[in-house]
Gaussian input, Z-matrix of N, CA and C with variables (Angstrom, degrees):
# hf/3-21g

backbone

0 1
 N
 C     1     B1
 C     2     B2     1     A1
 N     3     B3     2     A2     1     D1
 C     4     B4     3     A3     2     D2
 C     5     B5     4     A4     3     D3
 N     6     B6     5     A5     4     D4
 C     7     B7     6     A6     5     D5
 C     8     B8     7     A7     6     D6
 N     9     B9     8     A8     7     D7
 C    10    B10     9     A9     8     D8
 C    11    B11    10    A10     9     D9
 N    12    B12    11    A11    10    D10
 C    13    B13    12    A12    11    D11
 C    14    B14    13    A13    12    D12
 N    15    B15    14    A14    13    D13
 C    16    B16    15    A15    14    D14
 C    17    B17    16    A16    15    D15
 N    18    B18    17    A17    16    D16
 C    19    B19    18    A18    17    D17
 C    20    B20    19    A19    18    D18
 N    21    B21    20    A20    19    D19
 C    22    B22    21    A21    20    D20
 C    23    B23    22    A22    21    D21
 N    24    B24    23    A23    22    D22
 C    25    B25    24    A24    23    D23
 C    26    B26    25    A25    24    D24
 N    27    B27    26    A26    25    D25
 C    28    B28    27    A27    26    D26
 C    29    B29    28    A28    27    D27
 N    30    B30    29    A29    28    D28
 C    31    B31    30    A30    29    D29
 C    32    B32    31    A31    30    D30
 N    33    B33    32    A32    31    D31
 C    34    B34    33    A33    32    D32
 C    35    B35    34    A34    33    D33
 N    36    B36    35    A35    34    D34
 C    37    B37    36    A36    35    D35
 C    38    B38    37    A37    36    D36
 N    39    B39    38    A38    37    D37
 C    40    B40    39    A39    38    D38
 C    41    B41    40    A40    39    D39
 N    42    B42    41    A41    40    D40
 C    43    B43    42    A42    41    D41
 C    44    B44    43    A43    42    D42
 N    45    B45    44    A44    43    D43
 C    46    B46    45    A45    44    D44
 C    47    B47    46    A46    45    D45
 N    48    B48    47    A47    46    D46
 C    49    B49    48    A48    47    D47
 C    50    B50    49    A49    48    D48
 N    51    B51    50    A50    49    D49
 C    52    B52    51    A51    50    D50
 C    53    B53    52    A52    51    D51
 N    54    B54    53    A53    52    D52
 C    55    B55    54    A54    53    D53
 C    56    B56    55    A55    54    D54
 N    57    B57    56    A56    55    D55
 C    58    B58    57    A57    56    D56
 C    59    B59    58    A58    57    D57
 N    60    B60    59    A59    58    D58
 C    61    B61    60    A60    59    D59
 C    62    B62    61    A61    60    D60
 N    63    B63    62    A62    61    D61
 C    64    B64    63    A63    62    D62
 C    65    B65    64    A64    63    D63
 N    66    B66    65    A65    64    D64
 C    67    B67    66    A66    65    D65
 C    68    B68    67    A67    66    D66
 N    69    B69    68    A68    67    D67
 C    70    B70    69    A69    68    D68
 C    71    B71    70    A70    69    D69
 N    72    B72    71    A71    70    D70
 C    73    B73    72    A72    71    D71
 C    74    B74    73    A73    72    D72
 N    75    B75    74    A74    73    D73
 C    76    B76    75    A75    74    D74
 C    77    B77    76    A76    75    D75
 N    78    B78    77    A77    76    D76
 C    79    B79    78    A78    77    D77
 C    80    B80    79    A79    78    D78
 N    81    B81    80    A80    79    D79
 C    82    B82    81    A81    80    D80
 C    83    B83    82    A82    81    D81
 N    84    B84    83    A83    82    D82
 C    85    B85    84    A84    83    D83
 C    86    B86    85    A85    84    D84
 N    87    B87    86    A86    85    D85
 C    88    B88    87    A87    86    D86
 C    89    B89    88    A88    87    D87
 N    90    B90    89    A89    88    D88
 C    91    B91    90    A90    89    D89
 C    92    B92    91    A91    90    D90
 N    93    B93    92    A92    91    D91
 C    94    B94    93    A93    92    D92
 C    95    B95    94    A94    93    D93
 N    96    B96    95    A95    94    D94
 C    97    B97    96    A96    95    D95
 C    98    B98    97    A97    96    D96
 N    99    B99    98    A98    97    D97
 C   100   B100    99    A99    98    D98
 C   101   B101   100   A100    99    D99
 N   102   B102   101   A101   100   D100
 C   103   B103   102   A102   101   D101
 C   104   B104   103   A103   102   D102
 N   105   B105   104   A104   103   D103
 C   106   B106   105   A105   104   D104
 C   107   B107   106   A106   105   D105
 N   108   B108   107   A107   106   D106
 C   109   B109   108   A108   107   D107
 C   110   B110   109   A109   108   D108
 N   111   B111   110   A110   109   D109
 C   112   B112   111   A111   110   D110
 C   113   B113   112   A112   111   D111
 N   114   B114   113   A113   112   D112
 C   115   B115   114   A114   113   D113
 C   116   B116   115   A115   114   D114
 N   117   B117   116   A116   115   D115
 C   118   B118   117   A117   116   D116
 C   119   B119   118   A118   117   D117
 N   120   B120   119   A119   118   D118
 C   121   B121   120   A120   119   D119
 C   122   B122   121   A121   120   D120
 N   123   B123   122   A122   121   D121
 C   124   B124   123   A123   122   D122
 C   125   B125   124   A124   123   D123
 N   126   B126   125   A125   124   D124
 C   127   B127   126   A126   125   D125
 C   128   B128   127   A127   126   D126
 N   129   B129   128   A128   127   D127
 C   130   B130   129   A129   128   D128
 C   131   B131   130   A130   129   D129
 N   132   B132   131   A131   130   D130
 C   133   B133   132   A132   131   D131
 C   134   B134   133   A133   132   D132
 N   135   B135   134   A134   133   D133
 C   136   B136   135   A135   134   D134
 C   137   B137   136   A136   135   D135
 N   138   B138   137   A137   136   D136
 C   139   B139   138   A138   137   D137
 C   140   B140   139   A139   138   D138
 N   141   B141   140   A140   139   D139
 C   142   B142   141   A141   140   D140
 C   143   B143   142   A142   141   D141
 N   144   B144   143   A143   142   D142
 C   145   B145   144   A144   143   D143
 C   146   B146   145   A145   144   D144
 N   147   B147   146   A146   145   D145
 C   148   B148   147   A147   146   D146
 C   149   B149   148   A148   147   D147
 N   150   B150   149   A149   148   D148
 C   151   B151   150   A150   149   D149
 C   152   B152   151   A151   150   D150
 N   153   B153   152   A152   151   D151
 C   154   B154   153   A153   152   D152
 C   155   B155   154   A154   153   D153
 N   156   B156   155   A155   154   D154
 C   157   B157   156   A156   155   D155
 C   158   B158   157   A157   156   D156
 N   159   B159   158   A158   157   D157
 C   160   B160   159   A159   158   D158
 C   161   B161   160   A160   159   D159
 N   162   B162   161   A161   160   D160
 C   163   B163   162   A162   161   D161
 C   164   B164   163   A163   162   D162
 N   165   B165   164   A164   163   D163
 C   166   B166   165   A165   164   D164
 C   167   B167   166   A166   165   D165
 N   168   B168   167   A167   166   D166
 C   169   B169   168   A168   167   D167
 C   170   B170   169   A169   168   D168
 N   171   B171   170   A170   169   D169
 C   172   B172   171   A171   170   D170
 C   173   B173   172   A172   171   D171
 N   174   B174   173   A173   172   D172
 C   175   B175   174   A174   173   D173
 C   176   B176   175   A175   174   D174
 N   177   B177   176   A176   175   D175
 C   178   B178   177   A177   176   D176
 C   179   B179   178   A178   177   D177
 N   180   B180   179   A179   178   D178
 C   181   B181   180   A180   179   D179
 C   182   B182   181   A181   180   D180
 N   183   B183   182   A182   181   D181
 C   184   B184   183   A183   182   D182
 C   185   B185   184   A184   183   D183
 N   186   B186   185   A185   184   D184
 C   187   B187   186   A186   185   D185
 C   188   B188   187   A187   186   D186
 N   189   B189   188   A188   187   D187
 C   190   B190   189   A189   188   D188
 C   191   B191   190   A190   189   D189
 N   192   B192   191   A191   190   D190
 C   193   B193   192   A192   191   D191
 C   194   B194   193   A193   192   D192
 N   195   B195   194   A194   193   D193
 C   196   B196   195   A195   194   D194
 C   197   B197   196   A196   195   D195
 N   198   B198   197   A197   196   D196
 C   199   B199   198   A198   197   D197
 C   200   B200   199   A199   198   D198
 N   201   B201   200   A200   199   D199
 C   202   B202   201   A201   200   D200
 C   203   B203   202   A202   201   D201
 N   204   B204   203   A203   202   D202
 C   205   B205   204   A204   203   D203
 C   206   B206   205   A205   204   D204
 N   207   B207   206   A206   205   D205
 C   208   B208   207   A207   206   D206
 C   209   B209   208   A208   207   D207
 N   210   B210   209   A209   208   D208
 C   211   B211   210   A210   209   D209
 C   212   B212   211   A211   210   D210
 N   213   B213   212   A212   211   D211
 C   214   B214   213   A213   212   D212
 C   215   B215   214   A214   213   D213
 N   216   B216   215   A215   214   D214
 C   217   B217   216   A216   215   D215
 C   218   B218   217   A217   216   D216
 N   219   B219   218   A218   217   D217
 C   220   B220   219   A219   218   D218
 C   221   B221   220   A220   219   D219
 N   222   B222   221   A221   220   D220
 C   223   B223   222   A222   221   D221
 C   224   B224   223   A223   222   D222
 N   225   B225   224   A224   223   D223
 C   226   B226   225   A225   224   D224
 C   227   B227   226   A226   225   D225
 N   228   B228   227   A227   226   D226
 C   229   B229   228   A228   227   D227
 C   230   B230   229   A229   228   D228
 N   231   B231   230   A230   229   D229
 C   232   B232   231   A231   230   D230
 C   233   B233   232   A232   231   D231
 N   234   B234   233   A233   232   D232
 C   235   B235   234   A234   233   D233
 C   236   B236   235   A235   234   D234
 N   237   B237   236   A236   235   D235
 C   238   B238   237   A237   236   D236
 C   239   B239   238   A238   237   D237
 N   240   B240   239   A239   238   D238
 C   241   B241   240   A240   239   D239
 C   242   B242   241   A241   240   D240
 N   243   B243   242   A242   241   D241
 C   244   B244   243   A243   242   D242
 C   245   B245   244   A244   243   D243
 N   246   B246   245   A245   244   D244
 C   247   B247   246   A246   245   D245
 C   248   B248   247   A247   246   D246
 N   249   B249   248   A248   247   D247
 C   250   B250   249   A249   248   D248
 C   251   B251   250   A250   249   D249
 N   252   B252   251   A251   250   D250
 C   253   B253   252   A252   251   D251
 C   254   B254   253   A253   252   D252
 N   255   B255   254   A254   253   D253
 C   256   B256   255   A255   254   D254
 C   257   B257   256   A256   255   D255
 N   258   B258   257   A257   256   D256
 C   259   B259   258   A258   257   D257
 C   260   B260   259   A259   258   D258
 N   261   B261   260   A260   259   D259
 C   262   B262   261   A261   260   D260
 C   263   B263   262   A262   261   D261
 N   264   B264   263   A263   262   D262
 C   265   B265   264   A264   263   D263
 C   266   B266   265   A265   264   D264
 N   267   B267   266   A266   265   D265
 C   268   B268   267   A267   266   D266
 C   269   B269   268   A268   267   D267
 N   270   B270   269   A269   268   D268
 C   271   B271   270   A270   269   D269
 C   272   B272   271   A271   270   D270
 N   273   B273   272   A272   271   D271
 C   274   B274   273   A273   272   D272
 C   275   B275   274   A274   273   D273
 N   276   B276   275   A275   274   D274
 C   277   B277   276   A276   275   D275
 C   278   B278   277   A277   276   D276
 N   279   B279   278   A278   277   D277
 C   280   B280   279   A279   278   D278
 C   281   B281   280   A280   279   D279
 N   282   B282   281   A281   280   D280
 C   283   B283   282   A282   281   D281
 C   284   B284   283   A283   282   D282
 N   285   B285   284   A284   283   D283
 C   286   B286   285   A285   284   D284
 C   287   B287   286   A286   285   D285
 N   288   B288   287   A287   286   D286
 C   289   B289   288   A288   287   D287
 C   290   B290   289   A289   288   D288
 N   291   B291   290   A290   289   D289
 C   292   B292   291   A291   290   D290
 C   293   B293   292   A292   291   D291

   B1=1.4562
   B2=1.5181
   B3=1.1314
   B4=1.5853
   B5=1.6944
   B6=1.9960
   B7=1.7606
   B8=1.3889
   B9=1.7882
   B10=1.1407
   B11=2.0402
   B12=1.2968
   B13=1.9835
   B14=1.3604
   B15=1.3629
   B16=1.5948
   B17=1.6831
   B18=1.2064
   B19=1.0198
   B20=1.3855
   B21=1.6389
   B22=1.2368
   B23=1.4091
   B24=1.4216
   B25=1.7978
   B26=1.4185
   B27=1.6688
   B28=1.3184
   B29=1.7846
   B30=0.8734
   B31=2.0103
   B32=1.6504
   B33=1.4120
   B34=1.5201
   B35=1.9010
   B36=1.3195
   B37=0.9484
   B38=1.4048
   B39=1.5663
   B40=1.5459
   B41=2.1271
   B42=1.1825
   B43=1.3024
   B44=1.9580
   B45=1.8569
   B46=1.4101
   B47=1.2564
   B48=0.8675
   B49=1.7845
   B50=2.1195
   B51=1.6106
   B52=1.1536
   B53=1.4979
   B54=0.9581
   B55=1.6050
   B56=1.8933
   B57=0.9474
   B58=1.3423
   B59=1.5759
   B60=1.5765
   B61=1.3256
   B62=1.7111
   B63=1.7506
   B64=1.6592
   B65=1.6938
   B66=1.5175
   B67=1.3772
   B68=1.8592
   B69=1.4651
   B70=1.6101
   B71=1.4712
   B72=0.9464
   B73=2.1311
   B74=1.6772
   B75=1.6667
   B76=1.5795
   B77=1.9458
   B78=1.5818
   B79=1.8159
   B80=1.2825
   B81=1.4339
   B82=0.9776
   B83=1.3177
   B84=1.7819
   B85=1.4399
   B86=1.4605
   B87=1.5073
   B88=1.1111
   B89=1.8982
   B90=1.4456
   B91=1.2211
   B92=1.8278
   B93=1.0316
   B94=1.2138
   B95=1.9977
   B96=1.4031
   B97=1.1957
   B98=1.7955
   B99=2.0407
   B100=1.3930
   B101=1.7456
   B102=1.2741
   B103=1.2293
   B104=2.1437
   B105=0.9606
   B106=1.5169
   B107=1.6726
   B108=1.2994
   B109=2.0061
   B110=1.6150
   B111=1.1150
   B112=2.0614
   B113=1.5004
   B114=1.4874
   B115=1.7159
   B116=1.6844
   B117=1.3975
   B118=1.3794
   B119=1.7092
   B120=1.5635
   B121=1.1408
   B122=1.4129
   B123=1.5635
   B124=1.8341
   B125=1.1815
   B126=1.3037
   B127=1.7349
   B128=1.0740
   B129=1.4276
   B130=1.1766
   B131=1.7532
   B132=1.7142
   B133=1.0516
   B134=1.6866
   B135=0.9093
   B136=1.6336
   B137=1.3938
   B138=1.2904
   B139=1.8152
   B140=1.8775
   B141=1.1888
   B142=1.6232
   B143=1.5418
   B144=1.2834
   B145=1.5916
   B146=1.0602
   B147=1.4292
   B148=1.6100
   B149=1.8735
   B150=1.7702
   B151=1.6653
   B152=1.4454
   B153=1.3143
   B154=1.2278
   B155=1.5559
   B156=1.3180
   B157=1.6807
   B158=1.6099
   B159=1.4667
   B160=1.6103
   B161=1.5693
   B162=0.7471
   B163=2.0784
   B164=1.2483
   B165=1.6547
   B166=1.3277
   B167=1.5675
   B168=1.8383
   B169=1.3968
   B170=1.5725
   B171=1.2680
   B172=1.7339
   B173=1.8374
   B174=1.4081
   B175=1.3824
   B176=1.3196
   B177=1.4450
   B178=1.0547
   B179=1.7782
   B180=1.1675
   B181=0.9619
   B182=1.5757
   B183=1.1145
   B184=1.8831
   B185=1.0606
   B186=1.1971
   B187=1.9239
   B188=1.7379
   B189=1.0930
   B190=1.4966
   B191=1.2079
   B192=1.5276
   B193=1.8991
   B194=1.3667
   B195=1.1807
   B196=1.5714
   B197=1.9469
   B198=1.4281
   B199=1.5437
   B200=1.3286
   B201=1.3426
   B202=1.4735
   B203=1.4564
   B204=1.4904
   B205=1.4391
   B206=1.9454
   B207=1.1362
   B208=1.7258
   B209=2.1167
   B210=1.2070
   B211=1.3488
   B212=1.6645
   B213=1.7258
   B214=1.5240
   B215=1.7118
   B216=1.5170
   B217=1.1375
   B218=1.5544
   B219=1.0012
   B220=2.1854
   B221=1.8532
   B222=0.4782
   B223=1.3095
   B224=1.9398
   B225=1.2995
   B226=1.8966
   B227=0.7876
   B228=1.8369
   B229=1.3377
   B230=1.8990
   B231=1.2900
   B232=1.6697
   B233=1.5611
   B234=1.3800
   B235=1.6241
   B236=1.4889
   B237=1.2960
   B238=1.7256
   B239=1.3848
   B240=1.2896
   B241=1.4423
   B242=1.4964
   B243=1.1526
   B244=1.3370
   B245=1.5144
   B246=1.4449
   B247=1.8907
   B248=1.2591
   B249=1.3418
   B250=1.6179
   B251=1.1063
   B252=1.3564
   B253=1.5922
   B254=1.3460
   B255=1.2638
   B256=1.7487
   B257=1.5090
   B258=1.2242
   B259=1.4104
   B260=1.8103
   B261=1.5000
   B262=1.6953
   B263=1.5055
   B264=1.3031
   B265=1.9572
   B266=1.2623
   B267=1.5971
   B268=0.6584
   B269=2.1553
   B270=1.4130
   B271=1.5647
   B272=1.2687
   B273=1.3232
   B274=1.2808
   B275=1.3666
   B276=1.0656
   B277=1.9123
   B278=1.3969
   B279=1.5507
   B280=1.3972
   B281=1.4569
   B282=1.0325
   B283=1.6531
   B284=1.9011
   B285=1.0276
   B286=1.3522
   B287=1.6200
   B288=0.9164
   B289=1.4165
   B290=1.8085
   B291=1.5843
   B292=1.3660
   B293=1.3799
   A1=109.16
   A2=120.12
   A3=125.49
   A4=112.65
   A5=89.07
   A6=114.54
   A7=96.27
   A8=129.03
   A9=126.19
   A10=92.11
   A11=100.54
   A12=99.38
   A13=108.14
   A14=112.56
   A15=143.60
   A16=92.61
   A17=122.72
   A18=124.03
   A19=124.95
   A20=132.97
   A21=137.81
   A22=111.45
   A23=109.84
   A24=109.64
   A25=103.79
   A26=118.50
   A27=136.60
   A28=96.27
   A29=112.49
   A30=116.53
   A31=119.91
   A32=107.40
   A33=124.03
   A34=97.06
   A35=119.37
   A36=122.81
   A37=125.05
   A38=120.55
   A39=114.77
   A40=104.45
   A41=98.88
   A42=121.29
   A43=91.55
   A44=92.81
   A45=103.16
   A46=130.81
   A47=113.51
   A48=136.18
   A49=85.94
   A50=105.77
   A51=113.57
   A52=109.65
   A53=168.97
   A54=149.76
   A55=124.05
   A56=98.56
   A57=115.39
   A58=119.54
   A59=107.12
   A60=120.91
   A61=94.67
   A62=119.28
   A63=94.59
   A64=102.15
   A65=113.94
   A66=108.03
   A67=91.95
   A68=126.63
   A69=104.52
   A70=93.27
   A71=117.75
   A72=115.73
   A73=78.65
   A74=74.56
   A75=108.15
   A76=85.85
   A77=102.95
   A78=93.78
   A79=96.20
   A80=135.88
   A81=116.80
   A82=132.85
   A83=123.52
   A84=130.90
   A85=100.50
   A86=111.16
   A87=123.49
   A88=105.69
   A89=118.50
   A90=90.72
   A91=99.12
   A92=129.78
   A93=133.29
   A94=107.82
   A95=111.82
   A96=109.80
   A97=131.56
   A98=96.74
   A99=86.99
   A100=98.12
   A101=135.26
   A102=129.62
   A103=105.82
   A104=112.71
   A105=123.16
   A106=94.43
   A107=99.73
   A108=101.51
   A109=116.20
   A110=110.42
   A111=105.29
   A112=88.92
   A113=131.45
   A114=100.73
   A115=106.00
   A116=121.51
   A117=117.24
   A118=115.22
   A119=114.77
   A120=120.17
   A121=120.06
   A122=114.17
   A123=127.01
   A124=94.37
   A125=99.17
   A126=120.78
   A127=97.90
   A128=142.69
   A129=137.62
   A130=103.90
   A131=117.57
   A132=132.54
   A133=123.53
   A134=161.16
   A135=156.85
   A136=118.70
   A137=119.24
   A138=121.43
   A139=77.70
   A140=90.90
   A141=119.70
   A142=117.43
   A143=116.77
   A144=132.01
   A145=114.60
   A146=101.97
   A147=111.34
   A148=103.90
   A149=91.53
   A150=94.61
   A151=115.01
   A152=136.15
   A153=124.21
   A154=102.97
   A155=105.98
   A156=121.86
   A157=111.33
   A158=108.82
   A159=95.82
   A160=96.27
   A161=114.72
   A162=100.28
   A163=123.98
   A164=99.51
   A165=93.48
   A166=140.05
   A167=94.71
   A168=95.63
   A169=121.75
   A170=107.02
   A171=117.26
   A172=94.44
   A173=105.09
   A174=136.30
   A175=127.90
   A176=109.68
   A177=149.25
   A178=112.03
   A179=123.84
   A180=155.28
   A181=132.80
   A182=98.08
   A183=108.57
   A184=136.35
   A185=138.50
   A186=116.37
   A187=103.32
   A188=102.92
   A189=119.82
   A190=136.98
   A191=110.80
   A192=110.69
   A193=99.36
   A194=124.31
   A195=107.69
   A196=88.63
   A197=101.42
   A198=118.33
   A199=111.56
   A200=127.16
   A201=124.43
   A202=137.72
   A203=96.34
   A204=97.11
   A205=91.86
   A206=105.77
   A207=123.78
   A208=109.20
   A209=89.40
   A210=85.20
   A211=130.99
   A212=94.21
   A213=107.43
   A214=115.69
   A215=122.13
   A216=104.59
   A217=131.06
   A218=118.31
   A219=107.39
   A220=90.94
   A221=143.43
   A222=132.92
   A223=94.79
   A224=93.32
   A225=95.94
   A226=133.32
   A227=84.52
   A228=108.69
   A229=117.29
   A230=93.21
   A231=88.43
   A232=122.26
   A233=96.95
   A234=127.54
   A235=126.63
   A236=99.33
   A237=108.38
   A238=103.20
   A239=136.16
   A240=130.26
   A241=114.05
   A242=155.27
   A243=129.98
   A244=108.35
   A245=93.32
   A246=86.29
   A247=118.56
   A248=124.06
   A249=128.02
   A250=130.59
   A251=120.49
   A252=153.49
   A253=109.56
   A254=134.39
   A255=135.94
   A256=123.13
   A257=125.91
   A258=131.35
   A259=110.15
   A260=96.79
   A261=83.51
   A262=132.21
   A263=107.90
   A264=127.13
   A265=85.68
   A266=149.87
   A267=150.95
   A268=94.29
   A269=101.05
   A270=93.10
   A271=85.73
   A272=138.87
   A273=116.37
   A274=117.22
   A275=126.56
   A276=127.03
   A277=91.44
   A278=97.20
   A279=132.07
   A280=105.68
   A281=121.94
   A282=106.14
   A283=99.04
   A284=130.49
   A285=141.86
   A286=111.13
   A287=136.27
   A288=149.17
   A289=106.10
   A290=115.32
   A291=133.27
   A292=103.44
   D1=156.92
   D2=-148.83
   D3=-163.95
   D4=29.14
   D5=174.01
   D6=-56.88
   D7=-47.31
   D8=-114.77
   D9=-112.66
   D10=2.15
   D11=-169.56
   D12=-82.19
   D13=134.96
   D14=-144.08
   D15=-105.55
   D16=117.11
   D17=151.78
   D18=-35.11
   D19=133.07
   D20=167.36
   D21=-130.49
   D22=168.67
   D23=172.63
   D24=-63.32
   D25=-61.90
   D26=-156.25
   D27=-54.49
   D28=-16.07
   D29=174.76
   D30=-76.39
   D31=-15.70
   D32=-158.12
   D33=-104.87
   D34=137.74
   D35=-179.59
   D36=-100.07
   D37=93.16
   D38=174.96
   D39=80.27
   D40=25.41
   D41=-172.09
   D42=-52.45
   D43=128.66
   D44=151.71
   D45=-108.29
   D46=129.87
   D47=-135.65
   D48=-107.25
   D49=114.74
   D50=177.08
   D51=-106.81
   D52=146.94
   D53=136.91
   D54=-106.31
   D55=117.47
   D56=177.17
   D57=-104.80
   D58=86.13
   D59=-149.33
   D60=-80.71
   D61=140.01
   D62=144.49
   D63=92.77
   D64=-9.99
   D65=-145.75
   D66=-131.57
   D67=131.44
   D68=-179.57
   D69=-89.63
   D70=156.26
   D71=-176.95
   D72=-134.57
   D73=156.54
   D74=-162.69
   D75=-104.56
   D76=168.25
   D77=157.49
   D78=-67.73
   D79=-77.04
   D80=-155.15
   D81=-29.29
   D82=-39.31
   D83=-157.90
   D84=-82.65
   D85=-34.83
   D86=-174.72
   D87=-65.56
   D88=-41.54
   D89=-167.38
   D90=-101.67
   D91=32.67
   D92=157.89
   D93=-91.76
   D94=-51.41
   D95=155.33
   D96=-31.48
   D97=-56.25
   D98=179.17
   D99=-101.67
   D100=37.59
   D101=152.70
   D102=-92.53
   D103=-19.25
   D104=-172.86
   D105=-77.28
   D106=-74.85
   D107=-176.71
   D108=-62.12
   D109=-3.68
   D110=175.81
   D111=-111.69
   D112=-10.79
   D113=163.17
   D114=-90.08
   D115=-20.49
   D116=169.58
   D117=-39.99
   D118=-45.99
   D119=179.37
   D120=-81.17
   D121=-30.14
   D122=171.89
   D123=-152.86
   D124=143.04
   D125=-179.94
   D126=-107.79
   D127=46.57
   D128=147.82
   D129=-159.49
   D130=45.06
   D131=167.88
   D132=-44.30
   D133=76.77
   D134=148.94
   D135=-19.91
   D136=108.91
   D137=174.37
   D138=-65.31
   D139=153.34
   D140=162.82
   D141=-133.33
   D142=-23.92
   D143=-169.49
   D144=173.70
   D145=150.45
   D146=178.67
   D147=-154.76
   D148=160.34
   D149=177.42
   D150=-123.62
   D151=152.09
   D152=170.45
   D153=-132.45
   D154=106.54
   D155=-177.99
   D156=-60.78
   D157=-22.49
   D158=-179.31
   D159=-87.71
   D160=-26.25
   D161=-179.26
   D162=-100.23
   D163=-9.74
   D164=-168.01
   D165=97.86
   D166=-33.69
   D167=178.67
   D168=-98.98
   D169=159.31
   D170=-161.81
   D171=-132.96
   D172=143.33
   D173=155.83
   D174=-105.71
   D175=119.00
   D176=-4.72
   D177=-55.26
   D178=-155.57
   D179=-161.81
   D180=-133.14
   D181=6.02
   D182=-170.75
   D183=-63.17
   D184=141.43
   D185=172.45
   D186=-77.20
   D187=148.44
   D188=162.52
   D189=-66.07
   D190=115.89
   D191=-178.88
   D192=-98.13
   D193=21.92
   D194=178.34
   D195=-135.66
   D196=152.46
   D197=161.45
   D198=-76.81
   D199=-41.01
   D200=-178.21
   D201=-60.22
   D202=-29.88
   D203=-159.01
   D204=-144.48
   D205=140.88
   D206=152.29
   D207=-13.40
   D208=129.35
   D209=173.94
   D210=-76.92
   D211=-23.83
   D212=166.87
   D213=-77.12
   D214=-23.29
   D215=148.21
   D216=-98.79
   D217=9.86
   D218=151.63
   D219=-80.53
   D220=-6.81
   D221=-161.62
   D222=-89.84
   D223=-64.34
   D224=164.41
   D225=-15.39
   D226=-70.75
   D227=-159.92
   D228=-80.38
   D229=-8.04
   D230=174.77
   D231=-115.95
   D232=13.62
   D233=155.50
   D234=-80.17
   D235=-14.05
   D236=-175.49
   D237=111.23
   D238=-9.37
   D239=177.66
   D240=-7.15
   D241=114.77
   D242=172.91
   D243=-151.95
   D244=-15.70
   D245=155.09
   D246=-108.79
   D247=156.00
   D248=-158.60
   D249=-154.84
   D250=71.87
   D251=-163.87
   D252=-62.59
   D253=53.69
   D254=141.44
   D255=-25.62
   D256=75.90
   D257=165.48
   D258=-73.57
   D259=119.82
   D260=165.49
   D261=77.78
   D262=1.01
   D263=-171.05
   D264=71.30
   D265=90.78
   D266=73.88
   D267=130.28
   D268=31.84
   D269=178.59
   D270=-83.03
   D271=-40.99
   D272=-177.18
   D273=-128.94
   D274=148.25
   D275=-173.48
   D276=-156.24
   D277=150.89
   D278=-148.96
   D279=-149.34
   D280=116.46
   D281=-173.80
   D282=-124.77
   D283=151.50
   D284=-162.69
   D285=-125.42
   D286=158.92
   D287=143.32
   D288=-100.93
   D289=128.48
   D290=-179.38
   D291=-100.98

């Protein structure tokens, strides 16, 4: 079981690194932020998942087939995940389909 795997950078693929210095961000602000920079790259970007390190909670919701990594990101990532919105070292991440 693979309830208990901790988010890291080194897990995130080609991660774009946003920083919002100085500032407390809400989820919401946060994923309007990384909804703005993944249409910079495709204007017709897809959230697939997201994390929020201060609560804890993640979208989707899945159990994990892998030991390594978060179940909401294999879930991304085998959806096409391929854009990858790092707010903050990782208080918040946002992952997209392009």
């Amino acid at each position: 079981m693979c309830a208990g795997v901790t988010l890291t950078k080194q897990m995130l693929i080609s991660p774009i690194t946003v920083r919002i210095p100085g500032e407390t961000l809400t989820l919401a602000t946060a994923k309007k932020i990384a909804d703005n920079k993944a249409k910079e790259i495709c204007s017709d970007a897809m959230l697939l998942a997201w994390f929020d390190k201060k609560t804890g909670e993640v979208s989707p919701r899945v159990e994990c087939c892998r030991e390594d990594k978060p179940g909401w990101l294999v879930y991304a990532e085998s959806r096409g995940g391929d854009i990858v919105i790092d707010i903050n070292d990782e208080e918040y991440v946002f992952i997209y389909c392009g």
